[in-house]
C-alpha distance (Angstrom), angle and dihedral (degrees) to the residues before:
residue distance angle dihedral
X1 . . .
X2 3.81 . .
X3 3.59 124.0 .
X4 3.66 119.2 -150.2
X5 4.33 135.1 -175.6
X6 3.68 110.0 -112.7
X7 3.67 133.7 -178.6
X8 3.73 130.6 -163.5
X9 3.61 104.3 -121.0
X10 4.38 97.2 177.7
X11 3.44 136.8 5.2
X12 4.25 107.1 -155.5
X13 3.72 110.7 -176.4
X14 3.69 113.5 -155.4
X15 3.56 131.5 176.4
X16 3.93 114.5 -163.7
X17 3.85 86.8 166.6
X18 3.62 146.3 7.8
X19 4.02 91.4 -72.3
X20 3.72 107.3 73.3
X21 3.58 111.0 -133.5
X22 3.84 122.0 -147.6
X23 3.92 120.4 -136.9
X24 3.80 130.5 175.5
X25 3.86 129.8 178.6
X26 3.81 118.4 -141.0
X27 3.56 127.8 -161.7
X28 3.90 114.8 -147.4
X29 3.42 130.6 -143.3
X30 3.85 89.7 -104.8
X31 4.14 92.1 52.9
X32 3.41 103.3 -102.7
X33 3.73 119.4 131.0
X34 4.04 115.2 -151.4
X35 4.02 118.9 178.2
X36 3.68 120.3 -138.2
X37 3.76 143.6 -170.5
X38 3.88 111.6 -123.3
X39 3.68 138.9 167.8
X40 3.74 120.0 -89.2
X41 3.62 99.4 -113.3
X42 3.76 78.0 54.7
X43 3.29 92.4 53.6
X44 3.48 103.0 46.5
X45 3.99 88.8 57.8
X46 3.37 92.1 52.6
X47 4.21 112.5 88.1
X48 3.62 125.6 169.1
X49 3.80 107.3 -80.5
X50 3.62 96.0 24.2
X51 3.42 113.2 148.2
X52 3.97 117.7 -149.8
X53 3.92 138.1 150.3
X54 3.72 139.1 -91.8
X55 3.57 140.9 -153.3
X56 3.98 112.6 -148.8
X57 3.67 122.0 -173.7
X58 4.08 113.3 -175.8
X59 3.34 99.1 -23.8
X60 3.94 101.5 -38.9
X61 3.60 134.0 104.7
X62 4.01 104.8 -119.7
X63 4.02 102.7 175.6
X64 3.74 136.1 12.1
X65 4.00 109.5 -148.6
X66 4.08 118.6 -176.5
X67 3.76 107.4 169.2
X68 4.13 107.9 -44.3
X69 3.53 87.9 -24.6
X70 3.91 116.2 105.4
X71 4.03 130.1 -179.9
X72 4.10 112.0 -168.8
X73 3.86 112.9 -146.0
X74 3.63 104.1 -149.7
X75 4.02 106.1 -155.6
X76 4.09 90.4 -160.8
X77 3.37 91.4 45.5
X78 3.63 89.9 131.3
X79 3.75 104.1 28.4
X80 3.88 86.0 74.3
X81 3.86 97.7 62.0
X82 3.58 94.4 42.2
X83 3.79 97.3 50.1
X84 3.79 87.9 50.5
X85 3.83 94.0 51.9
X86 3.97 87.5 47.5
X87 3.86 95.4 47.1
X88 4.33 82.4 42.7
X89 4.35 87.8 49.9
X90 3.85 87.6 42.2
X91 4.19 94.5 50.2
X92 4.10 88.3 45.7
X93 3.48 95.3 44.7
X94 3.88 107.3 45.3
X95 3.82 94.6 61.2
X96 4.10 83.7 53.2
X97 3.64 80.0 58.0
X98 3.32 103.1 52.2
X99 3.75 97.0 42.4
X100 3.82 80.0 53.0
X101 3.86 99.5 46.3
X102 4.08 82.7 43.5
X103 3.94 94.2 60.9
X104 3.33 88.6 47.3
X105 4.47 97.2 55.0
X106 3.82 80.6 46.0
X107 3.89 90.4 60.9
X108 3.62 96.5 37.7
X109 3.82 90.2 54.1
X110 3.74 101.8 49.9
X111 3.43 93.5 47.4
X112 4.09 92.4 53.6
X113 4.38 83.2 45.4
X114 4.27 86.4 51.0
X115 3.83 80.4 50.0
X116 3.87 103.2 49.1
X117 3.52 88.2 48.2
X118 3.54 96.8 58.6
């Protein structure tokens, strides 16, 4: 774990919907600038100037700290969902295939019973 100085260098707000989302921009203490979502409390601690911490494992910010106030930046935060919606697709769709793959045995074997009576 590396800890680094930030400061908060802007604070857009934008509101695409009706949830207001919070977004600050950091600057590191190598230059680069990187724009995050955060909580509003978060947000509301974080000025222009502010200097804070950060927690950096391989190459990606993990947590945001500005006094006692932390924000955790999950780097899977959206593998989760999207493994659960596959795993939820795969458990509806494999009895579909079964029923499916069923039909078809039932098929298979009365035509091999028409042919053994012959």
């Amino acid at each position: 774990m590396l800890r680094d100085q930030v400061a908060a260098v802007g604070l857009p707000l934008f509101a695409a919907s009706k949830t207001t989302h919070y977004e600050i921009t950091v600057r590191t203490a190598d230059g680069r600038r990187r724009k995050f979502e955060v909580e509003r409390d978060f947000y509301q601690v974080a000025e222009p100037g502010t200097v804070g911490s950060v927690e950096i494992w391989h190459g990606r910010l993990l947590r945001l700290r500005i006094g006692s106030h932390v924000d955790e930046q999950y780097p899977l935060r959206w593998t989760i969902p999207y493994m659960i919606i596959l795993v939820g697709v795969g458990f509806l769709l494999y009895p579909a295939f079964r029923l499916i793959r069923s039909m078809y045995e039932a098929v298979r074997w009365r035509r091999i019973a028409r042919r053994l009576r012959r």
